[in-house]
C-alpha positions in Angstrom: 23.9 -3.4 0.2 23.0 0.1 -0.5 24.6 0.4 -3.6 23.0 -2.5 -5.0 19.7 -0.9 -3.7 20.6 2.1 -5.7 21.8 0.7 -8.7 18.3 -1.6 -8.6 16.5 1.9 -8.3 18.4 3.7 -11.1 17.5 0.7 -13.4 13.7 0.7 -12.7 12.7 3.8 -12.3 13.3 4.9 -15.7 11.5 1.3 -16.8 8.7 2.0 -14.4 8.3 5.8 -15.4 8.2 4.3 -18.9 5.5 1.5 -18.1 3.1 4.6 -17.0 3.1 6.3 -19.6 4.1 4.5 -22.8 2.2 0.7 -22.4 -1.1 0.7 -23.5 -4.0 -0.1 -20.7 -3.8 -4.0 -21.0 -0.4 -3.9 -20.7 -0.2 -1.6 -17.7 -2.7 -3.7 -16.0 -0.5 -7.0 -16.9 2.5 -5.0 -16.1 0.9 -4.3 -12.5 -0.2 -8.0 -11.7 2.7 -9.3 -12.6 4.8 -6.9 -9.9 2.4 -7.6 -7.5 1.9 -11.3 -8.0 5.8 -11.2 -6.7 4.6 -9.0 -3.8 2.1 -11.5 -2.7 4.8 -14.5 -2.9 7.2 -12.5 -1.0 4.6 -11.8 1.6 3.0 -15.0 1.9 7.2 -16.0 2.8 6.3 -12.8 5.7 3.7 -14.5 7.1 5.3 -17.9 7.6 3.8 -19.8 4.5 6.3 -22.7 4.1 5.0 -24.8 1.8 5.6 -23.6 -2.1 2.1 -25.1 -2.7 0.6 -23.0 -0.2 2.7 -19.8 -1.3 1.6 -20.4 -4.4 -2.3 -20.8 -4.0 -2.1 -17.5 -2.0 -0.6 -15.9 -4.5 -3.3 -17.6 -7.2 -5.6 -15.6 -4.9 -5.0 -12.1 -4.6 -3.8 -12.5 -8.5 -7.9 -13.8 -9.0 -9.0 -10.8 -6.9 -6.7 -8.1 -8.8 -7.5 -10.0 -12.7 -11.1 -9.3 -11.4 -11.2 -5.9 -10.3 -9.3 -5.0 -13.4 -11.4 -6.7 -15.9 -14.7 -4.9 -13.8 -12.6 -1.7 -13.6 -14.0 -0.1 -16.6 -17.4 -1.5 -16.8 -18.6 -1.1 -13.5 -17.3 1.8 -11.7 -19.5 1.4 -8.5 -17.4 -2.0 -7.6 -14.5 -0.1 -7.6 -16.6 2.2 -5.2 -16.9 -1.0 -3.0 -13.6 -2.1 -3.1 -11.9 1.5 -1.9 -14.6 1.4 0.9 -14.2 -2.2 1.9 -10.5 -1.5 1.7 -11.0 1.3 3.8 -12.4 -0.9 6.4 -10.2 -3.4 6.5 -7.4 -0.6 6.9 -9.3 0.8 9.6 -9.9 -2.6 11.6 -5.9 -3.4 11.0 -5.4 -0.3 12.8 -7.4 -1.3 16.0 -6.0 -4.4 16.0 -2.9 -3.5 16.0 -3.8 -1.1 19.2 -5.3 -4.5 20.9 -2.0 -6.4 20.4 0.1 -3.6 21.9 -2.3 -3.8 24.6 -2.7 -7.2 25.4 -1.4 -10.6 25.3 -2.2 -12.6 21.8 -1.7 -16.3 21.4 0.4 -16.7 18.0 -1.9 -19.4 16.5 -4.2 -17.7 14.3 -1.8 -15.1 13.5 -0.5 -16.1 10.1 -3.9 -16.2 9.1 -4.3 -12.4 9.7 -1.4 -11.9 8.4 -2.3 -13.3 4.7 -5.7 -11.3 5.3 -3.8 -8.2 5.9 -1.9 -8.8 2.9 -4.6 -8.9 0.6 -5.9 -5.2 1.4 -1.9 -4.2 1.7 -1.5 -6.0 -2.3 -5.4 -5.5 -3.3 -5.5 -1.4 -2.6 -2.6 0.0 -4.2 -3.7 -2.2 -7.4 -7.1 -0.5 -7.3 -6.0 2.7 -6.8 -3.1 2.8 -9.5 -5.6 1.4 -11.9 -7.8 4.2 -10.9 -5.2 6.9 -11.0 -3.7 5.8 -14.5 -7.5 5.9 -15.8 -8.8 8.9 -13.8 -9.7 12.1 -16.9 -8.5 14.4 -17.3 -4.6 13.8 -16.8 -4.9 9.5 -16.3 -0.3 8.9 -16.1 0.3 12.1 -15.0 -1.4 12.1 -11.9 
C-alpha cells in the first residue's frame, strides 16, 4: 500500500509542480475543478450519499460554486473578500460544533446533511485560495 502511495506521489508531483507553473490561467483553473470535482464525489461517498444521482448533483454543486468564483475571481475582487470571510465562518462554526458533539449526545439523522455542508467550505476554500495564491503579484506560482 505504501509503495503504491509513493509511486502515485512520484508521478504527480512533478505533473502537479508542472500545472503551476507552466498552464496558462484557464487551464489552471480547469485543471483545479477538475481535481476537485473528484474530491467532492469522493466526499459525497464520506458522507453516506448512496445514490450516483445524488453523488452526482452534489458534485454539480460545489463544481457551480467553484466555475463561479473563478469566472468572478478577476473581476470582482471584493467577492473573493466574502468568500474567505464566509469561509472563515463556516470554519469557525465547524469548530464549535465539533466541541458540542464531543460534549453531548447527537442523534445521527441530520448528520449527513452537515457533512455535505462541511464539504463545501472543506472543497470551496482551498479552490479560492489557490486561485488567489497563483494570481496574487508579485510572485503569482511561486508563492
Amino acid at each position: 500500500m505504501l509503495k503504491q502511495r509513493v509511486l502515485t506521489a512520484l508521478v504527480l508531483a512533478p505533473l502537479t509542480i508542472w500545472a503551476i507553473f507552466s498552464l496558462p490561467e484557464t487551464g489552471f483553473v480547469v485543471l483545479l475543478l477538475a481535481v476537485l470535482c473528484v474530491a467532492a464525489w469522493e466526499w459525497s461517498r464520506l458522507a453516506a450519499l448512496a445514490q450516483p444521482a445524488a453523488q452526482l448533483f452534489y458534485v454539480v454543486v460545489l463544481f457551480v460554486l467553484m466555475g463561479t468564483a473563478g469566472f468572478y475571481f478577476h473581476s470582482h475582487k471584493h467577492i473573493i473578500d466574502f468568500l474567505y470571510l464566509a469561509i472563515a465562518a463556516l470554519w469557525l462554526l465547524t469548530l464549535l460544533g465539533l466541541f458540542y458533539y464531543r460534549k453531548h449526545e447527537v442523534t445521527r439523522s441530520g448528520f449527513n446533511v452537515l457533512k455535505l455542508l462541511i464539504g463545501i467550505v472543506i472543497i470551496l476554500g482551498p479552490f479560492v485560495a489557490l486561485l488567489v495564491l497563483r494570481h496574487r503579484d508579485p510572485f503569482g506560482p511561486q508563492w
